[in-house]
C-alpha positions, 0 to 999 in steps of 0.5 A: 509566095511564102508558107505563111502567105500561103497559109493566110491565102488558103484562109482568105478563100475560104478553103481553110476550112495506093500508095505508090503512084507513077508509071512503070518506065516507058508508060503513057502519061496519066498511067498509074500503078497501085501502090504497094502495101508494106509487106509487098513494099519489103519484097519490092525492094531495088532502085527507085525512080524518081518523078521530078516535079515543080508545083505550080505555087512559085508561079502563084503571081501568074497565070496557071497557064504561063506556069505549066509552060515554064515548068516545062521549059525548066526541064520538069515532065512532072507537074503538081497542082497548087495553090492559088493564081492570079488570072488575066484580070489580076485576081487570085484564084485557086488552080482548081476550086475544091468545089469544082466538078470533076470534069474540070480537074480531068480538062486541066490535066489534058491541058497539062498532059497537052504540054508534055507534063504527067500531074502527079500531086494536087493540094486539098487545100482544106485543113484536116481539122475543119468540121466539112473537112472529110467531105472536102477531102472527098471532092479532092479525091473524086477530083484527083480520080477524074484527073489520074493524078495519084496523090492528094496532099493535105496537112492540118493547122495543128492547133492544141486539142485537134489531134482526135479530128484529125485522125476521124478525117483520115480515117473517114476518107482513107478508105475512099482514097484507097477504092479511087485509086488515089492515096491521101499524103500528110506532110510535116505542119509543125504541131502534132505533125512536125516530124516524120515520126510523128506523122507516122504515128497517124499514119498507124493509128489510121491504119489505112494505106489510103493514108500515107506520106509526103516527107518535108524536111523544110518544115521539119527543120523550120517549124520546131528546128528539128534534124530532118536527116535523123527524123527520116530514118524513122519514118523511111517505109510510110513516104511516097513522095518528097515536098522539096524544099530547103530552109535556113536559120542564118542569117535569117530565117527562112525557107528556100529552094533545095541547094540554098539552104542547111539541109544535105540532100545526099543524106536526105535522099540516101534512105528512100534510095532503094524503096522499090517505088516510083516517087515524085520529088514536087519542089515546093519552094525554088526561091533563093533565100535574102533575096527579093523574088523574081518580078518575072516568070522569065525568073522564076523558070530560071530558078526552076530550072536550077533547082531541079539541075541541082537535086537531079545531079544529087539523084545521079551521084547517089546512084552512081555511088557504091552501095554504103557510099553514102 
């Protein structure tokens, strides 16, 4: 599924409408950490680890349950969820409804957990500047809660003259993030929010570490072909996670798998080397670009797999260089 199908399926179901997660080393799975606050992020300063990822929307024509095997059979111990699949009878459904009882989201991440992966990101899929959107983004966290999975991703549309809502939504539900245990994360969407610098902006007129951010240097490089190597310098102390992905703008444009694209994943990475944090890396997009996508979830796994070999050994060369190296 491309972004903007994606876009349009969020849409057609009518769903358009803390800090610092993880696990110390070695804990039980669904185990979290608070997150730090910025002045306790400066004294915690030293390695991060990094939790590897895969969201379930490559796997957007299968099942959830053929998603979550391949997943693990790609080598991830990380699972975000997201957005939409198709069930046994062809039909699109959500991974977990916004309106589904808690107590759904909490069976699917045992079965998650089951299977050896930790969820560590779900998508809001509602849109900040939606009229119900704080009550949506209410449900996702109590969900989120119930299911121990640290973050909540959400973005906006980022149509003309909706800034104001969508500060209002954030800080109606920054708060309530924050006292569930869970943290809010805006990701680059172009607009008002096509850049780390920009979204960090929010994030200070928000004013609540319930609200923070999943850095994407895909959009930020696609939506209005900003350097996402020079953006992430100005943002680097408010991101708790990365949405991996990788763009091209020859020959054609296009989002892709990390590796396949324009984007220097050692330089991107370079910064958040040593924040002192456990941060997810969730690959959004595996796809090569030019290429038709796989018609098998055989093939998607594959693609899975490869991309996360590849950014892991990015990871592996940037901790084994010296310091300044990179």
């Amino acid at each position: 599924m491309h972004r903007r199908e994606f876009l349009g399926t969020l849409a057609a179901t009518g769903l358009a409408g803390v800090p610092a997660p993880g696990a110390p080393e070695g804990a039980a799975p669904g185990t979290r950490q608070p997150a730090p606050g910025q002045a306790e992020l400066g004294a915690r300063r030293g390695p991060t680890t990094f939790q590897m990822a895969c969201m379930t929307l490559p796997y957007a024509a299968f099942p959830i349950e053929r998603a979550l095997e391949g997943i693990k059979a790609a080598g991830y111990p990380y699972v975000a969820w997201g957005v939409t699949h198709k069930d046994a009878s062809g039909q699109q459904r959500p991974a977990i409804d916004v309106t589904a009882p808690v107590s759904e989201a909490a069976a699917l991440a045992r079965r998650c957990r089951d299977l050896g992966l930790d969820p560590v990101m779900m998508f809001s899929t509602v849109f900040l500047e939606e009229p119900e959107a704080a009550d949506a983004h209410r449900r996702r966290i109590a969900q989120a809660a119930e299911a121990k999975i640290p973050y909540v991703l959400t973005f906006g549309r980022t149509r003309p003259g909706e800034y104001e809502r969508v500060i209002a939504c954030l800080k109606a539900i920054g708060p309530v993030a924050r006292q569930a245990g869970v943290a809010v994360l805006i990701k680059q969407h172009g607009g008002n929010t096509a850049t780390g610098a920009m979204c960090s902006a929010i994030i200070r007129e928000v004013g609540d570490e319930g609200v923070r951010m999943c850095y994407d240097a895909g959009n930020v490089l696609d939506y209005e072909s900003h350097d996402p190597i020079a953006d992430i310098a100005t943002c680097v102390g408010d991101i708790r996670a990365f949405a991996i992905k990788d763009h091209r703008d020859f020959p054609k444009d296009e989002d892709c798998g990390p590796g396949f694209g324009e984007i220097d994943h050692y330089r991107l990475l370079t910064p958040v080397m040593q924040a002192g944090l456990t941060m997810p890396l969730v690959f959004e997009n595996i796809f090569e670009p030019l290429v038709r996508r796989p018609a098998t979830p055989e093939g998607v796994d594959a693609l899975a797999r490869r991309v996360r070999e590849y950014v892991d050994s990015v990871i592996r060369g940037l901790q084994a260089a010296p310091a300044g190296a990179a």
